[in-house]
FIGUMI-932803 format. One record per residue (C-alpha): residue number from 1; residue in three letters; chain; z, y, x. Coordinates in nm, 2 decimals. Example, Ala and Ser with C-alpha at 12.3 -4.5 7.8 and 13.67 -1.06 7.14 Angstrom:
2
[1 'ALA' 'A' [0.78 -0.45 1.23]]
[2 'SER' 'A' [0.71 -0.11 1.37]]
This chain:
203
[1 'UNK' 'A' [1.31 1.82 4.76]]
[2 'UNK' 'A' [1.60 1.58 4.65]]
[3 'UNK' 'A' [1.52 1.22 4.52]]
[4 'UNK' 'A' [1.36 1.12 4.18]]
[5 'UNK' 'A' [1.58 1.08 3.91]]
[6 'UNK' 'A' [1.69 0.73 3.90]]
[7 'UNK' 'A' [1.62 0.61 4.31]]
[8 'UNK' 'A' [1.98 0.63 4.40]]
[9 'UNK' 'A' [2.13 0.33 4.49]]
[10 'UNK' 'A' [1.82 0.14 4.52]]
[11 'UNK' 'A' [1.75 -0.12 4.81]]
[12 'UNK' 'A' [1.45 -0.03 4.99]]
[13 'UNK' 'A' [1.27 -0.37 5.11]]
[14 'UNK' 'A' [0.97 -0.40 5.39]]
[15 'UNK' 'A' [0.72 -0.68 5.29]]
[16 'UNK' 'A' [0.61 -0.82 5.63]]
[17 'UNK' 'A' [0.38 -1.10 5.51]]
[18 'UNK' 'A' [0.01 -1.04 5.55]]
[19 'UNK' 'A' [-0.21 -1.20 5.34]]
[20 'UNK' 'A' [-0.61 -1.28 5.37]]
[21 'UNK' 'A' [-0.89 -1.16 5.15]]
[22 'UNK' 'A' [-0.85 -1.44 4.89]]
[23 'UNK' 'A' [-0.44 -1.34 4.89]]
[24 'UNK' 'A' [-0.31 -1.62 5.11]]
[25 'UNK' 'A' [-0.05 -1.58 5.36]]
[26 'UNK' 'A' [-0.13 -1.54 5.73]]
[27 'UNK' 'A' [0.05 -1.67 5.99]]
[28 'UNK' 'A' [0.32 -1.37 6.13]]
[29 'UNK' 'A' [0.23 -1.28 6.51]]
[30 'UNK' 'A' [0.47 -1.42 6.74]]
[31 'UNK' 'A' [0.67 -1.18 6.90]]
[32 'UNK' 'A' [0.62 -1.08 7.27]]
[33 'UNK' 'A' [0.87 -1.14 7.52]]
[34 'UNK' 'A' [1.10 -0.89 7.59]]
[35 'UNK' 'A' [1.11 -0.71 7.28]]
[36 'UNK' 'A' [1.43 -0.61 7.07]]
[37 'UNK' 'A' [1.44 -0.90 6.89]]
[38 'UNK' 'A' [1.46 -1.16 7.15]]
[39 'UNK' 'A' [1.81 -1.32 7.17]]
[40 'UNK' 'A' [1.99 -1.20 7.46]]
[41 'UNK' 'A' [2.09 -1.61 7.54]]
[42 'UNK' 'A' [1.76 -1.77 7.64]]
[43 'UNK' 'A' [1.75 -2.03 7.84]]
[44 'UNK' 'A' [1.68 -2.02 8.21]]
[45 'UNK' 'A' [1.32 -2.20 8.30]]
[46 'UNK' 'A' [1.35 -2.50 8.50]]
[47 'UNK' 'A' [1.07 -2.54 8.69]]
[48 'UNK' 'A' [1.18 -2.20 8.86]]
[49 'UNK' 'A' [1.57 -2.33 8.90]]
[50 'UNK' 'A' [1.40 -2.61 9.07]]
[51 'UNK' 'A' [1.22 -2.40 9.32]]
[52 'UNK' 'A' [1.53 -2.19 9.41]]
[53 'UNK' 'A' [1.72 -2.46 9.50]]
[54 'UNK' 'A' [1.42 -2.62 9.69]]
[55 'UNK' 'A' [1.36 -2.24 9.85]]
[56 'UNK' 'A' [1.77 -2.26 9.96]]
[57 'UNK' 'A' [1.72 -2.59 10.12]]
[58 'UNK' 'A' [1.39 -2.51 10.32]]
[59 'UNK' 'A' [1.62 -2.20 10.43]]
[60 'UNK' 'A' [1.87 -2.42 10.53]]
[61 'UNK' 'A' [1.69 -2.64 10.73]]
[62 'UNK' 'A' [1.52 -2.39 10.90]]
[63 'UNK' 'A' [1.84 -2.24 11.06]]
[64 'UNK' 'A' [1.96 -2.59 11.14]]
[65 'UNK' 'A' [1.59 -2.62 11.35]]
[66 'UNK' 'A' [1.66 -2.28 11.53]]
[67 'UNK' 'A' [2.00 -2.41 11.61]]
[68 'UNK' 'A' [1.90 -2.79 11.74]]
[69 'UNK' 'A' [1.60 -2.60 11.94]]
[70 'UNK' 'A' [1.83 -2.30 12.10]]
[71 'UNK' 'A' [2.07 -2.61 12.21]]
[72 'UNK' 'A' [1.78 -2.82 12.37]]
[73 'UNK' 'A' [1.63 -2.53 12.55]]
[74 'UNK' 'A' [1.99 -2.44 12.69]]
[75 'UNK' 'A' [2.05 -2.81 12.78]]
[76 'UNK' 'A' [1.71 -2.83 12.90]]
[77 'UNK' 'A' [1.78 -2.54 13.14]]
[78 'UNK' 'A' [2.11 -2.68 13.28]]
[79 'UNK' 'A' [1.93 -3.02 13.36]]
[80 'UNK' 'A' [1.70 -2.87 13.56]]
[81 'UNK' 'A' [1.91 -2.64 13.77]]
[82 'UNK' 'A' [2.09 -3.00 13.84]]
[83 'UNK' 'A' [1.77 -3.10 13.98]]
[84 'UNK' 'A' [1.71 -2.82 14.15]]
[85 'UNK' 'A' [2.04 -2.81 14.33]]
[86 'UNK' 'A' [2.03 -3.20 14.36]]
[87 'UNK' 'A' [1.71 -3.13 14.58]]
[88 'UNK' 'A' [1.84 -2.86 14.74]]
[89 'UNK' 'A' [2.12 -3.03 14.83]]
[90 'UNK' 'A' [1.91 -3.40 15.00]]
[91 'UNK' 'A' [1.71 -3.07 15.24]]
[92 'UNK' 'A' [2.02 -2.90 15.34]]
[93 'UNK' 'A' [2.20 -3.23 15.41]]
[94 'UNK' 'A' [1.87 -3.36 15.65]]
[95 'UNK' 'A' [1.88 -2.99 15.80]]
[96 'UNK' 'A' [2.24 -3.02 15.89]]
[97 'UNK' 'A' [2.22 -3.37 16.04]]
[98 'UNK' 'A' [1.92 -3.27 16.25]]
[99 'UNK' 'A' [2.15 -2.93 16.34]]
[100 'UNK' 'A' [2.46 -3.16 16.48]]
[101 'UNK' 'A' [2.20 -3.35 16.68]]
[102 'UNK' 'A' [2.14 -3.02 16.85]]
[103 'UNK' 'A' [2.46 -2.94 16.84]]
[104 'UNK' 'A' [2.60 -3.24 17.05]]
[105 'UNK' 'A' [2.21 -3.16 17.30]]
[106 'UNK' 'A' [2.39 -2.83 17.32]]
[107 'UNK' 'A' [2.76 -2.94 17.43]]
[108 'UNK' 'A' [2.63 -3.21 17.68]]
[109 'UNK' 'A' [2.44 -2.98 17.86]]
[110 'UNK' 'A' [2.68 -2.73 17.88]]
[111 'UNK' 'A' [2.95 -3.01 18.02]]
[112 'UNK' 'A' [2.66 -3.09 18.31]]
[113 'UNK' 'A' [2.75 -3.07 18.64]]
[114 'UNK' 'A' [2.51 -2.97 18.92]]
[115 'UNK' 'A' [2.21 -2.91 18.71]]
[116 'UNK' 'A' [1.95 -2.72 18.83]]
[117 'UNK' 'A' [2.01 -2.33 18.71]]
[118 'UNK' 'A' [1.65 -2.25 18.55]]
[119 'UNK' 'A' [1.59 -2.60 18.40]]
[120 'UNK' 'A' [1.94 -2.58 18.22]]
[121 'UNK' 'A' [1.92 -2.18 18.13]]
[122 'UNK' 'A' [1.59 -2.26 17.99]]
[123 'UNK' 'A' [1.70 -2.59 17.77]]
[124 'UNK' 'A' [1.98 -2.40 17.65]]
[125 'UNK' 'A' [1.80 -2.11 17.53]]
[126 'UNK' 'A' [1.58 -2.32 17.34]]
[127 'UNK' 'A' [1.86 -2.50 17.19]]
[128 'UNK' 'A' [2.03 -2.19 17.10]]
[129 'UNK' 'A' [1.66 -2.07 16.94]]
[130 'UNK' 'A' [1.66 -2.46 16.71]]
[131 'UNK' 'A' [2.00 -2.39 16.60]]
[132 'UNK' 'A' [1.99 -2.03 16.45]]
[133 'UNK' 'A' [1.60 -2.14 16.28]]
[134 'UNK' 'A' [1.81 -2.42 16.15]]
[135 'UNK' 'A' [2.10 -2.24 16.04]]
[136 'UNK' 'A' [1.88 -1.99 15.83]]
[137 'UNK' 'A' [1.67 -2.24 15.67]]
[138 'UNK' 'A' [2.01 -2.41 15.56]]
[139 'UNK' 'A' [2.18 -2.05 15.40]]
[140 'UNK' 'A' [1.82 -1.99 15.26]]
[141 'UNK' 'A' [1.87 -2.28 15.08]]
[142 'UNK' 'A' [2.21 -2.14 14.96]]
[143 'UNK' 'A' [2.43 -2.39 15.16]]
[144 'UNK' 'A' [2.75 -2.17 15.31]]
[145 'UNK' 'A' [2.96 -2.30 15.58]]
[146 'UNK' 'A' [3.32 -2.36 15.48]]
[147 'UNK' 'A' [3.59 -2.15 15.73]]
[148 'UNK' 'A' [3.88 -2.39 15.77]]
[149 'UNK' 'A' [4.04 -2.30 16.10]]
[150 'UNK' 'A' [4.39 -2.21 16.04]]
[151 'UNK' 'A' [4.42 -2.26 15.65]]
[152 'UNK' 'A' [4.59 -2.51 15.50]]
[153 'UNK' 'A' [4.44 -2.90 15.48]]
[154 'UNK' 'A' [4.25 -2.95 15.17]]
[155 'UNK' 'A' [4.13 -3.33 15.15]]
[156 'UNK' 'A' [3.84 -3.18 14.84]]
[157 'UNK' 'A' [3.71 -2.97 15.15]]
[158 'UNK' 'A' [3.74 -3.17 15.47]]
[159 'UNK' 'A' [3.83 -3.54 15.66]]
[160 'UNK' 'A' [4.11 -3.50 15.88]]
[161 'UNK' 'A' [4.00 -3.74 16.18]]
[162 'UNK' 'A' [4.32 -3.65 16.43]]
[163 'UNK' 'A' [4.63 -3.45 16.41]]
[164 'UNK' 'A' [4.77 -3.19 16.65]]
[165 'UNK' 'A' [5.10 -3.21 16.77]]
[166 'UNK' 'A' [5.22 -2.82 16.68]]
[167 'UNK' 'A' [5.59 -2.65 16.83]]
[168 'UNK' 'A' [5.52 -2.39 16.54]]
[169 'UNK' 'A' [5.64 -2.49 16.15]]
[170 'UNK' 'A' [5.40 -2.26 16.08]]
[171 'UNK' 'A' [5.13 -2.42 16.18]]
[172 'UNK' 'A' [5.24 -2.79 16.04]]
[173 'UNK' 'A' [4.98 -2.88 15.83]]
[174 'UNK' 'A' [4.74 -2.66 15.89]]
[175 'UNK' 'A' [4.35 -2.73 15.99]]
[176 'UNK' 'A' [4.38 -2.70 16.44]]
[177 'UNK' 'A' [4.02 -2.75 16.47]]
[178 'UNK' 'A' [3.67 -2.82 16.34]]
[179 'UNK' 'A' [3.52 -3.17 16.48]]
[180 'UNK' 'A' [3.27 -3.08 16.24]]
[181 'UNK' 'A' [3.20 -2.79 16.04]]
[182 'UNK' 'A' [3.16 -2.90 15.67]]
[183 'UNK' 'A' [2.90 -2.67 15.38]]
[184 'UNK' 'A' [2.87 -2.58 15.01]]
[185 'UNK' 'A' [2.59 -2.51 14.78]]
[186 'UNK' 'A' [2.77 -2.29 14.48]]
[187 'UNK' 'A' [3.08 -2.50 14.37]]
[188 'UNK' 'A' [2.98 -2.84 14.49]]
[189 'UNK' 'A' [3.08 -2.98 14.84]]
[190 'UNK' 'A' [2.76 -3.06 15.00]]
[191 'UNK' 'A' [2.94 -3.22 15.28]]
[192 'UNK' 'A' [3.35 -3.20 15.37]]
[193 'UNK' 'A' [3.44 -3.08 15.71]]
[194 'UNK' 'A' [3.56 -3.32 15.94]]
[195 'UNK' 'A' [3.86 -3.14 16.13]]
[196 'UNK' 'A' [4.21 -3.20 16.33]]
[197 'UNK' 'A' [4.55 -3.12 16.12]]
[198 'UNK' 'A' [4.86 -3.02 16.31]]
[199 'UNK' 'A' [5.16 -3.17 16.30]]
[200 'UNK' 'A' [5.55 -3.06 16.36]]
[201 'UNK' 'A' [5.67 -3.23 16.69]]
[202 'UNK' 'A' [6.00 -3.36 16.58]]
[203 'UNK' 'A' [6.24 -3.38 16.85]]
């Protein structure tokens, strides 16, 4: 059915107002968020910028905690495996000193003349059993003894207390002998070996 004669053209207008009983005019609804209406540009609330940016720094600061506490407990660790080899070190170094003592019992009874055969068998045997207790309590404790004979002199790994008088370039400046042996606990020197260097005869 086409249009009533006369409609065309005419403007169709929607009366939103609402009025009361007595005919006065309401108030209109306000409209709910989110509808089509709302304007695309509305502005960002900030009470809940505030929070981000409080929630970003709280992040922040907790990585920087994990960070400073990793970096304790690491140097935490390192100081006290210094101690530990520090203490290590003041055992092995009583153990080694009570070792050349038996050592030295050792070589003077051997260089005894006219000793009586059991008495000496028997103290040396018992020196012999002293020294190899005493020389695994010192390797348990991680201290190794340092082989010098025949390599070159290294002052950061012995004393040289005498030099040899060698025929042999080969042998000029070299470590002879050990006067005493010297050890090491991992990298460190516990004690440097005291030894004799030789020396080219010159002619």
């Amino acid at each position: 059915m086409g249009p009533f004669p006369g409609e065309e053209g005419r403007v169709k207008v929607v009366d939103r107002r609402r009025f009361g009983p007595q005919g006065e005019p309401l108030e209109a609804p306000a409209e709910r968020p989110g509808s089509p209406e709302e304007g695309a540009g509305e502005p960002v609330d900030p009470q809940a910028a505030a929070q981000a940016v409080r929630l970003d720094e709280l992040a922040r600061a907790y990585a920087a905690l994990v960070e400073d506490n990793k970096a304790f407990r690491e140097r935490l660790t390192r100081e006290k495996e210094r101690v530990i080899e520090a203490e290590r070190a003041g055992v092995a170094q009583a153990l080694l000193d009570a070792a050349d003592d038996l050592e030295r019992a050792l070589a003077a009874v051997r260089g005894a003349a006219g000793a009586p055969g059991d008495a000496l068998a028997s103290l040396v045997r018992g020196v012999h059993l002293s020294l190899s207790g005493l020389h695994k309590r010192i390797a348990e404790l991680g201290a190794e003894r340092l082989v010098l004979a025949g390599q070159p002199f290294d002052p950061r790994l012995a004393e040289a207390v005498d030099t040899v008088a060698v025929a042999d370039v080969s042998q000029d400046g070299l470590v002879i002998q050990e006067v005493r042996p010297g050890y090491r606990i991992g990298d460190r020197v516990l004690r440097p070996a005291r030894v004799r260097v030789g020396r080219l005869a010159r002619a």
